[in-house]
C-alpha atoms as one frame of an Amber mdcrd trajectory, in Angstrom:
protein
   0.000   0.000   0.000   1.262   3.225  -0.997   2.364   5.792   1.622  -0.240
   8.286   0.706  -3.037   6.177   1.724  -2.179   6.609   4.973  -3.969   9.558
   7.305  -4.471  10.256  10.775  -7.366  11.648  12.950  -6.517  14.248  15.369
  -8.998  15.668  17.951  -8.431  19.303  18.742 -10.005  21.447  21.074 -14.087
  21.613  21.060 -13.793  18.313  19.829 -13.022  19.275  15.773 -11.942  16.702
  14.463  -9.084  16.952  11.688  -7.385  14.970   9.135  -4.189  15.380   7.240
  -1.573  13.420   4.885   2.158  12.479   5.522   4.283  10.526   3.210   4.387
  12.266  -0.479   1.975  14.706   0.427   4.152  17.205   1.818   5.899  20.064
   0.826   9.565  19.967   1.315  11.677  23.163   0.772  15.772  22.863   1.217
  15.467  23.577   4.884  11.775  22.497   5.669   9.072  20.214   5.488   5.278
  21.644   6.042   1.684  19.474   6.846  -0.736  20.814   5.973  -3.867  19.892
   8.125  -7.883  20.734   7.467 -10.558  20.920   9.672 -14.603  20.119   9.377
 -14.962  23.774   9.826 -13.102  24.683   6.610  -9.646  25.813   8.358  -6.227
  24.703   6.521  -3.027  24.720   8.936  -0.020  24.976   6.993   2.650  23.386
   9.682   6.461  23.744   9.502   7.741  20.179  10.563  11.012  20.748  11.403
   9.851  23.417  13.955   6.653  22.089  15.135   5.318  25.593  14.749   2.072
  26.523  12.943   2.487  29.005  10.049  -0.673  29.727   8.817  -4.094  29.367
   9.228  -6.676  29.932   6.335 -10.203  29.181   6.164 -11.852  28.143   3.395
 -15.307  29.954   2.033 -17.596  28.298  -0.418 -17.860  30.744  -4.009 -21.487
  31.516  -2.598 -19.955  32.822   0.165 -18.115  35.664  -2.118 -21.533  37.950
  -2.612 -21.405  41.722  -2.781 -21.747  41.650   0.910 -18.461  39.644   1.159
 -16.776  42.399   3.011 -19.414  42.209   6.051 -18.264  38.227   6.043 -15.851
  37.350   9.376 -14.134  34.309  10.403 -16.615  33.725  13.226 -19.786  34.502
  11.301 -19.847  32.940   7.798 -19.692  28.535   7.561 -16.392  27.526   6.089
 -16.311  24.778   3.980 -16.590  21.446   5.769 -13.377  19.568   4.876 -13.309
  15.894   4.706  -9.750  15.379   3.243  -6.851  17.489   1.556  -3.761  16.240
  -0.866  -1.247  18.550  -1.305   1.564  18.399  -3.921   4.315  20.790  -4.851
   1.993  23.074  -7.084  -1.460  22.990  -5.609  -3.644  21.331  -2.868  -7.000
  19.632  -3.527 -10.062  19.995  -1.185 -13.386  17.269  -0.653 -15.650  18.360
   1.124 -19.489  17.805   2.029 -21.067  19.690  -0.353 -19.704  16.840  -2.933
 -17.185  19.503  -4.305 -13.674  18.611  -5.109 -11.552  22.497  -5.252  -7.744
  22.808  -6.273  -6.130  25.683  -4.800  -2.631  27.352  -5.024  -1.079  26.931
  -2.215  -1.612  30.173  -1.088  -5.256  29.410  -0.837  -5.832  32.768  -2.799
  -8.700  31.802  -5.240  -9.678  27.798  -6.338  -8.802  28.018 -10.000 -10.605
  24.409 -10.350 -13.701  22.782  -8.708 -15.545  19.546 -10.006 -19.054  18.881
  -8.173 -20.004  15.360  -7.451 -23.421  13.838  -6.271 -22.723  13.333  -2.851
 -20.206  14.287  -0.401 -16.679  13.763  -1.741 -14.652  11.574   1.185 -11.152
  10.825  -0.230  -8.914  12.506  -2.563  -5.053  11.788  -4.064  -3.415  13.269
  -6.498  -1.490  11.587  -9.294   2.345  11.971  -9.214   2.808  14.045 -12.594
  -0.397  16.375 -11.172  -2.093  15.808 -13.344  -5.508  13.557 -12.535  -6.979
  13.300  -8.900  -8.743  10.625  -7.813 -12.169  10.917  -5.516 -14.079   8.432
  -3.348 -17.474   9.460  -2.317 -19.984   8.443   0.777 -21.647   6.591  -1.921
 -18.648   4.188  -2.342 -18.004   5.859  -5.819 -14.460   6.450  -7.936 -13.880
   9.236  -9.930 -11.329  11.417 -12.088 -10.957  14.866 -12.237  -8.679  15.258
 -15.197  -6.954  18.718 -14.620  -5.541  19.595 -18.434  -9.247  19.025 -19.808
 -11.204  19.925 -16.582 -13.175  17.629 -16.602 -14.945  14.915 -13.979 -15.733
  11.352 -14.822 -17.151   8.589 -12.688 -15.588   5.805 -12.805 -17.175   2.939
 -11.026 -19.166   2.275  -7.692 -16.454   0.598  -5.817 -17.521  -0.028  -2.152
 -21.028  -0.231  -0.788 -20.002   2.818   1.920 -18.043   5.695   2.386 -14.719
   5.561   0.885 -12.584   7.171   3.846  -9.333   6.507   1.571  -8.007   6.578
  -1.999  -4.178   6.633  -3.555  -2.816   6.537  -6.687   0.680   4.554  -7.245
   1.694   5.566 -10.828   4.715   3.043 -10.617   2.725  -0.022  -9.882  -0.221
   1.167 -12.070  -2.743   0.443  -9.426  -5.113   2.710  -7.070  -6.313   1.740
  -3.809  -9.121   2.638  -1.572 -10.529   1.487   1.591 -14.087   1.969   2.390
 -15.921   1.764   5.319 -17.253  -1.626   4.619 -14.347  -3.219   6.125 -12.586
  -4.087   2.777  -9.335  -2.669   0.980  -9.438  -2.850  -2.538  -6.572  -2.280
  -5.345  -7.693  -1.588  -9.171  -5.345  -1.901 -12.020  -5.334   1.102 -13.729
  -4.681   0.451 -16.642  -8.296  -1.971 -17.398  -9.600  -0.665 -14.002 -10.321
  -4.565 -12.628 -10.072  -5.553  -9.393  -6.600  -7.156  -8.559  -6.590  -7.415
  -4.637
């Protein structure tokens, strides 16, 4: 099993829960590594490894959100976007969240310059190694593609009958994995997309 499939579950104060990536999803500069972490209440910590010390915190608004009364919009009053997973790679970071909406962001978190919208809420998320595809699970047990260069979303199977809670790609073995609430791990080849484990 790839590296990426791994997450963790940490509970932070008020009981928020919070998930993040470690393995290939980090960004490594020559001097530091950074986490980023999201939150159900649509915050993304951007965390400097090396010095345990918390760089930035952004939280993440829905487009509705952005009206002509944006300006009267605070941190405390306006819903961020509930966060089920983030995959960051060295050029952007990609968001799934309830609302069944899969965003890619620069990692500045400045403006999502891609979303994809999905039936249900989107529970999993990994991005290919060039950058170039991500792959979804949903609540549903669904597998999907957002291919980036074309923008656009396909569905590719139902693969689990519940939630998806992980998905990774592994370019070098040709094969993508996901493990789903209903107690199984499964691995696809990706070339033919058939079951292989």
């Amino acid at each position: 099993v790839p590296p990426s499939i791994a997450s963790n579950i940490l509970i932070v104060g008020g009981g928020k829960i919070v998930s993040f990536s470690y393995g290939p999803d980090l960004i490594c500069t020559s001097a530091y590594v950074y986490r980023y972490v999201s939150s159900r209440s649509g915050c993304v910590f951007e965390v400097n490894y090396n010095e345990m010390t918390l760089c930035h915190v952004r939280r993440l608004m829905p487009s509705s959100g952005q009206s002509k009364n944006a300006d009267k919009v605070t941190f405390k009053s306006a819903p961020g976007i509930a966060i089920n997973t983030i995959s960051v790679n060295d050029a952007f970071c990609v968001t799934a969240s309830d609302d069944g909406i899969i965003r890619l962001w620069p990692l500045d978190f400045s403006n999502v310059f891609l979303e994809a919208e999905h039936d249900g809420p989107v529970s999993a998320v990994d991005v290919t190694s060039d950058g170039l595809k991500v792959l979804a699970g949903t609540s549903t047990g669904q597998l999907g593609w957002l291919d980036i260069p074309n923008r656009k979303y396909a569905t590719l199977m139902r693969s689990h009958s519940d939630v998806v809670t992980s998905a990774s790609v592994d370019g070098s073995r040709r094969h993508l994995v996901t493990i789903a609430r209903d107690n199984t791990i499964r691995i696809w080849d990706l070339d033919n997309m058939s079951q292989v484990g």
